[in-house]
C-alpha positions in Angstrom: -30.3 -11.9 -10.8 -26.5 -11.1 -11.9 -25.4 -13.3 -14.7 -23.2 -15.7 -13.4 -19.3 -16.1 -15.0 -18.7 -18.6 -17.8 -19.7 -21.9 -17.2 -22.0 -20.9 -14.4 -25.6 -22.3 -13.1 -28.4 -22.0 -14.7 -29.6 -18.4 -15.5 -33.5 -17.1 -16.9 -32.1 -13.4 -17.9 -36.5 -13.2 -18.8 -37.1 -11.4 -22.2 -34.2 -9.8 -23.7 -34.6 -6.1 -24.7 -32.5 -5.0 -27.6 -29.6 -2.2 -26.7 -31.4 0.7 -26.3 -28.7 2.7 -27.8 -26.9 2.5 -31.3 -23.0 3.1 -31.9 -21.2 2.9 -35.0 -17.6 0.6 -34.9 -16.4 2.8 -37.2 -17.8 6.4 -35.8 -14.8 6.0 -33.6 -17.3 6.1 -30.4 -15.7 3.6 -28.3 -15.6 5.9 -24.9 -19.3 5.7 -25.0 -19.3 2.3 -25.9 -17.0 1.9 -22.7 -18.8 3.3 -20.3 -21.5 1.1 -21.4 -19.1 -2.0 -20.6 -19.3 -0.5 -17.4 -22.3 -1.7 -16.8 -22.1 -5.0 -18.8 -19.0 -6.6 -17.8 -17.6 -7.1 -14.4 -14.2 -5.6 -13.2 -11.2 -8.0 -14.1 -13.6 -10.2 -16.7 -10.5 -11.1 -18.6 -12.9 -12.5 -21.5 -14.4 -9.5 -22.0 -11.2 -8.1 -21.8 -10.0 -10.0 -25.0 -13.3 -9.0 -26.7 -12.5 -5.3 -26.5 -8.5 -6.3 -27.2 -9.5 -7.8 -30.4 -12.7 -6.3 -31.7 -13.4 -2.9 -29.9 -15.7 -1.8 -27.4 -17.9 -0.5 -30.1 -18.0 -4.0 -31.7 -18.8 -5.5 -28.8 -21.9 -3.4 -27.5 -23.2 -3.6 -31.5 -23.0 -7.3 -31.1 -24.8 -7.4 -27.5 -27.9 -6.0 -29.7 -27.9 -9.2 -31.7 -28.8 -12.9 -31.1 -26.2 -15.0 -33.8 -23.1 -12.8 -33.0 -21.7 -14.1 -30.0 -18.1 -14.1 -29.9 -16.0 -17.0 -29.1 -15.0 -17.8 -25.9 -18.3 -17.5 -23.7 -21.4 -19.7 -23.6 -25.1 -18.9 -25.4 -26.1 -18.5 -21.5 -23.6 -16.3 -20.6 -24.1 -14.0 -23.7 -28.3 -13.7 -22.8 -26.7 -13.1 -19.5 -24.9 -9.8 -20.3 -27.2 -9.3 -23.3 -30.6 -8.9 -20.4 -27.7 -6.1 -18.9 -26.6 -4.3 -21.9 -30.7 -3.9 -22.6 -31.1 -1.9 -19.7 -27.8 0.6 -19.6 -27.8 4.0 -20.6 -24.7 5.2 -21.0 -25.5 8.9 -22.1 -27.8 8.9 -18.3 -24.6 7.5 -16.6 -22.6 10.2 -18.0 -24.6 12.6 -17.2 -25.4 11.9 -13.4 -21.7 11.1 -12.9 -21.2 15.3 -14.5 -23.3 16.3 -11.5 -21.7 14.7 -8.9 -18.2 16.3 -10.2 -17.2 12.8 -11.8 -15.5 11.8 -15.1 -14.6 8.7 -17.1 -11.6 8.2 -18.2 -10.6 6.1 -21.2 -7.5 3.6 -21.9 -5.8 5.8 -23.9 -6.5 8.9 -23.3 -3.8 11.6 -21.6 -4.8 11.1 -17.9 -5.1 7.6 -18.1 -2.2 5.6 -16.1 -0.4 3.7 -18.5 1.1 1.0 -15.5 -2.8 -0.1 -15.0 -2.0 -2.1 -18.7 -0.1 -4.1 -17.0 -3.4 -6.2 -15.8 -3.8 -7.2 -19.7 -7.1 -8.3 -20.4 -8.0 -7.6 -16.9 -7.3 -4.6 -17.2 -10.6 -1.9 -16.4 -12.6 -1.1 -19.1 -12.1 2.3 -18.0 -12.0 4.3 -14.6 -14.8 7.1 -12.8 -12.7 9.5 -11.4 -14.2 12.1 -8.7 -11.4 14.9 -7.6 -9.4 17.8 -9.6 -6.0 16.1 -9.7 -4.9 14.2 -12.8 -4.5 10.4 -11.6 -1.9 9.4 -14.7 0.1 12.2 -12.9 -0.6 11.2 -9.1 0.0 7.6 -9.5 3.7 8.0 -10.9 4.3 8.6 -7.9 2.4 6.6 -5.5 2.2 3.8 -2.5 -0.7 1.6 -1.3 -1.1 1.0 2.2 -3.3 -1.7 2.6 -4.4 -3.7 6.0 -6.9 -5.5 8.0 -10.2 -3.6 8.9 -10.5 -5.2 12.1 -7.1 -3.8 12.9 -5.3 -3.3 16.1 -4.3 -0.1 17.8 -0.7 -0.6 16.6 -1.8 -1.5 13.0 -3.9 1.7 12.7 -1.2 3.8 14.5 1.4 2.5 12.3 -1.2 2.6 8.5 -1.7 6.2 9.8 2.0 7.3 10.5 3.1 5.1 7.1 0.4 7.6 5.4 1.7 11.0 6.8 5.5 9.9 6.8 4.6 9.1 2.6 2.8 12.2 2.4 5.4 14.5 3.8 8.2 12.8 1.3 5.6 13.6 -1.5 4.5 10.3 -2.7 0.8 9.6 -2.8 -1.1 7.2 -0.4 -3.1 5.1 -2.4 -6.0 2.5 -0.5 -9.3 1.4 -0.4 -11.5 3.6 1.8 -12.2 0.9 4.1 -12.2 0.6 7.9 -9.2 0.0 9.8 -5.9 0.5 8.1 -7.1 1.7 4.8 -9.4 4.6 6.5 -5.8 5.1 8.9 -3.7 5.4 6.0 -6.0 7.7 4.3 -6.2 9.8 7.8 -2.5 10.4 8.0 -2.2 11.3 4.5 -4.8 14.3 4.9 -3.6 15.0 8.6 0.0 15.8 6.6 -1.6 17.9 4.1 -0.8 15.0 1.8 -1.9 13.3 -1.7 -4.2 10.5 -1.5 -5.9 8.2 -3.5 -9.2 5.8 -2.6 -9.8 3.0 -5.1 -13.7 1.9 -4.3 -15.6 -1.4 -5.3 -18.7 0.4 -6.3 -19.7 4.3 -7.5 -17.8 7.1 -6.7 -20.5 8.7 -6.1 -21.8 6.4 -3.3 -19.7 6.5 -0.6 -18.8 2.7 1.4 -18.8 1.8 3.7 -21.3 4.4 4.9 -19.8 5.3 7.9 -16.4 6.8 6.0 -18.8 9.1 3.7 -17.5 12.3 5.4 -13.6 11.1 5.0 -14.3 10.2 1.2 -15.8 13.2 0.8 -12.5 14.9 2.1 -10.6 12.5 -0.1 -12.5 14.0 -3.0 -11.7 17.5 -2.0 -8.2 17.1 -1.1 -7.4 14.2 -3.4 -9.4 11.5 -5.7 -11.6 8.8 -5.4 -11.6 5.9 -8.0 -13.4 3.3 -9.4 -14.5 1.1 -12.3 -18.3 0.9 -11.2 -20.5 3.6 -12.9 -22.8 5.7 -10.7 -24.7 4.2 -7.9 -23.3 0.8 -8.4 -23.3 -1.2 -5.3 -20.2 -3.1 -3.6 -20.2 -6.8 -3.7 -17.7 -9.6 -2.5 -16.2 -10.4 -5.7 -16.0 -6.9 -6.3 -14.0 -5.6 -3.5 -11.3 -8.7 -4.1 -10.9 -7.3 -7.7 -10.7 -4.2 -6.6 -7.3 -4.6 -5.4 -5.9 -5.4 -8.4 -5.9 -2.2 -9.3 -4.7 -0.9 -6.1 -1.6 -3.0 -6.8 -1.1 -2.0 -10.8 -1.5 1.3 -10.5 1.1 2.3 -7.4 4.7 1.8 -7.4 4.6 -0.4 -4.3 1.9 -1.9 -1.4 2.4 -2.1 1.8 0.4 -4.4 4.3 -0.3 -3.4 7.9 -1.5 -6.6 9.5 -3.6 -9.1 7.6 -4.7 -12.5 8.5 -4.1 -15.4 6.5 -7.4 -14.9 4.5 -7.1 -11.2 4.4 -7.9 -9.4 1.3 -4.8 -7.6 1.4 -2.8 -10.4 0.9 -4.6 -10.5 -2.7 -3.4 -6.7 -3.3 0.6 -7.9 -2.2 0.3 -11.4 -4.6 -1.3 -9.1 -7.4 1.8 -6.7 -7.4 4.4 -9.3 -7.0 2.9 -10.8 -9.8 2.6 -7.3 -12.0 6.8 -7.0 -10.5 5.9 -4.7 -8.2 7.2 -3.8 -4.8 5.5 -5.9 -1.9 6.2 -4.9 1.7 5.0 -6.1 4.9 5.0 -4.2 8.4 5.9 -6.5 11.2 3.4 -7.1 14.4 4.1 -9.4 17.1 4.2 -13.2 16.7 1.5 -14.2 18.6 -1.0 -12.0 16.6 -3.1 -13.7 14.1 -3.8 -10.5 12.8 0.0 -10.3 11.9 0.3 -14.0 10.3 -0.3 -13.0 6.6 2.3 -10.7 6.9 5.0 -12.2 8.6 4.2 -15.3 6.1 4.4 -12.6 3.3 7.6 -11.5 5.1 9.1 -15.2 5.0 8.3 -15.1 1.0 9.3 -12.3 -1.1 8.4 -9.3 0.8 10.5 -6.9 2.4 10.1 -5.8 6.0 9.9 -2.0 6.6 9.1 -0.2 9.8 8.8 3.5 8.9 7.9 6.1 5.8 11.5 6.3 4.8 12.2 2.8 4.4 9.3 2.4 2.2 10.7 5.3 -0.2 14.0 3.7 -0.2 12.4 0.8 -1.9 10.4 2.7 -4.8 12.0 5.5 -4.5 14.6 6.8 -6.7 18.4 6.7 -6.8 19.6 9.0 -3.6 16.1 8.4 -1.4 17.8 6.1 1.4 16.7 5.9 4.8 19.1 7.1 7.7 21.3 4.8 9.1 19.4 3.0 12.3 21.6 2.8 15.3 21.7 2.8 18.9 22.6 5.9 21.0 25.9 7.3 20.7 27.0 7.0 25.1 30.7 8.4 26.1 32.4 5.4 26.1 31.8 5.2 22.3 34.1 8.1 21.6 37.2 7.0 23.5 40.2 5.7 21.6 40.7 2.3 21.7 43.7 2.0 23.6 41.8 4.5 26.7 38.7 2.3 26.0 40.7 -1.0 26.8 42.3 0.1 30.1 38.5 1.5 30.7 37.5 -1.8 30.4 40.1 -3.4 32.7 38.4 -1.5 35.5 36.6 -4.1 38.1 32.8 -3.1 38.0 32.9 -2.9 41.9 35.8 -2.1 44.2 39.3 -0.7 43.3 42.2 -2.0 41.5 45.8 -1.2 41.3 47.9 0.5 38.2 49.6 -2.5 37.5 46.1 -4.7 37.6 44.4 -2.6 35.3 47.9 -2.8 32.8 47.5 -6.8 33.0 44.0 -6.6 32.1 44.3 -4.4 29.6 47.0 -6.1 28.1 49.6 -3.1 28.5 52.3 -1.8 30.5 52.0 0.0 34.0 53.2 3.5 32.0 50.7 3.4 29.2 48.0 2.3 31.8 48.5 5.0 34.0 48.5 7.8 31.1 45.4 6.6 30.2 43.7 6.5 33.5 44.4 10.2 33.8 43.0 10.9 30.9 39.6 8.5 32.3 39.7 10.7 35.3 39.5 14.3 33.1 36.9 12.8 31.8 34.6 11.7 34.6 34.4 7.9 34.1 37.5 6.7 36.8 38.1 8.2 40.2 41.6 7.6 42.5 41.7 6.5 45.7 45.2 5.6 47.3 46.9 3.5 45.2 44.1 1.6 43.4 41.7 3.2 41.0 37.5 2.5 40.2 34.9 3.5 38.0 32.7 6.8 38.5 29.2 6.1 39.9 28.1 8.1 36.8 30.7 5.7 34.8 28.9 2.4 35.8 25.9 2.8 33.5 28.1 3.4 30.5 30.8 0.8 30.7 28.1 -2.1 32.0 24.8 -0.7 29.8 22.9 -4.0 30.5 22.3 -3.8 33.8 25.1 -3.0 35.8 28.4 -4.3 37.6 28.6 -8.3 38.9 
């Protein structure tokens, strides 16, 4: 049985075996005291967290060996608790298997750790098992989360996947969760574009969930990196998968969300980075879909609507990344000058009109009407017919665009 958090029910850990490893607090070996943490603590425990704030991780694992020094802060059933864990890890074994399957740890600290991810504070992972070639301090400068529903829509997985290769091509890295619907999308249209991308997962690296994304994990391995604060063969759990997106959130610039429900998991990755000061953004879906209510509720909060790859960059990126200006079609009538466009709109949408109609509609004189009706007619949009005057078939669509002449 997993120790339960502070506080919890009642827990037997059985006989409790000793550490079976000894470190030194002051041989300076707190990496391997770390990735023996991994083991012990859960992700985001922010007690443990304070432990290795104030004493070290070395401190801590030498005092998991005893019975009298438990630190402050945690309950004598809660210490047997991760005491029964820390008797049965083996950190130099962990270490080892992870150097097989082409995965490292990597260390608070150390150069290719991402500094942003200390902005969790105690929370923050003891340290992170990193499978791929890239360095992720360098990769998540730079980088996005996309982050959805799994049971997502056809739109949601069209628009995750479009979001990833539009943020790929600019040459910002996609970061998400490996998981079905928009995460695996998002991932997807990343690689598609020959793109960077990133797969934060709630167990080993080196076990591949869910099991039916192992080949596209593998590929994100190859072509990218996939992270996590589990050691080897860890397995996945609820809790674990909801504080996993805290570090989705801490260590990108920005998250998107491609439709979540109220209850989504998602919605914990946008409140975590508008609470690290992060940039939250939300893709619109249509009202009706409940699939779309957490993010059109995120929408009516603090987030920021975006609809395309460029407006996202906009947002995180630097000074000079703007999105094109979004406007309709540029149509003929557009270009006129303003005094042609006037007397063009004086023109009755069916049937003729005389010279002298056209100047009283147009608010001119007969002269200045006429001029300009010449200069319609070189143009294609007004046509002359005895004395009155009328509007091009051709012209119709142009000068009435939302649905023709009454």
């Amino acid at each position: 049985m997993t120790p339960g958090p502070v506080g919890g029910g009642p827990f037997d850990p059985g006989p409790v075996n000793p550490v079976p490893f000894a470190l030194d607090p002051d041989s300076g070996d707190e990496r391997l005291a770390r990735v023996a943490l991994t083991r012990i603590l859960e992700p985001g425990d922010e007690v443990g967290g304070r432990w290795l704030r104030k004493i070290g991780a070395a401190e801590v694992v030498r005092r998991l060996g005893t019975e009298d020094e438990r630190p402050a802060g945690v309950t004598q059933m809660r210490w047997e608790g991760l005491r029964a864990r820390a008797g049965k890890a083996r950190p130099e074994r962990d270490l080892a298997v992870a150097r097989d399957a082409g995965v490292r740890f990597v260390c608070p600290g150390e150069a290719e750790w991402p500094a942003q991810l200390d902005d969790l504070g105690d929370a923050r992972p003891i340290g992170l098992w990193v499978r791929g070639r890239p360095s992720l301090r360098i990769w998540a400068l730079r980088s996005v989360a996309v982050v959805g529903a799994r049971a997502c829509t056809e739109y949601g997985a069209h628009m995750a996947a479009s979001l990833g290769a539009g943020l790929a091509e600019r040459g910002w890295v996609v970061v998400s969760g490996g998981a079905y619907g928009v995460d695996g999308a998002a991932h997807r249209g990343a690689l598609g574009a020959g793109g960077a991308t990133v797969a934060v997962l709630a167990c080993g690296v080196d076990r591949p969930y869910p099991r039916g994304h192992a080949e596209l994990i593998r590929r994100i391995a190859e072509q990218g990196l996939v992270v996590g604060e589990l050691p080897p063969g860890d397995h996945p759990t609820p809790s674990r998968f909801i504080l996993r997106n805290r570090v989705i959130a801490a260590l990108t610039r920005g998250s998107v969300v491609v439709e979540a429900a109220y209850r989504s998991g998602a919605l914990v990755t946008a409140r975590c980075a508008q609470e690290l000061g992060r940039f939250t953004m939300g893709v619109p879906g249509p009202a009706t879909s409940g699939l779309s209510a957490g993010v059109h509720e995120l929408l009516r909060g603090d987030g920021v609507l975006v609809t395309d790859a460029a407006e996202v960059v906009e947002l995180v990126g630097g000074m000079g990344e703007l999105a094109p200006e979004r406007r309709g079609p540029v149509v003929p009538r557009d270009l006129l000058a303003p005094d042609a466009a006037r007397v063009l709109a004086a023109l009755p949408g069916r049937g003729s009109a005389s010279a002298r109609e056209i100047a009283l509609g147009a608010g001119t004189v007969v002269d200045e009407a006429v001029g300009r009706l010449y200069e319609l007619r070189s143009l294609g949009f007004v046509e002359r017919h005895g004395d009155g005057w009328q509007l091009t078939r051709q012209a119709i669509v142009s000068v009435f665009p939302e649905g023709g002449a009454s």
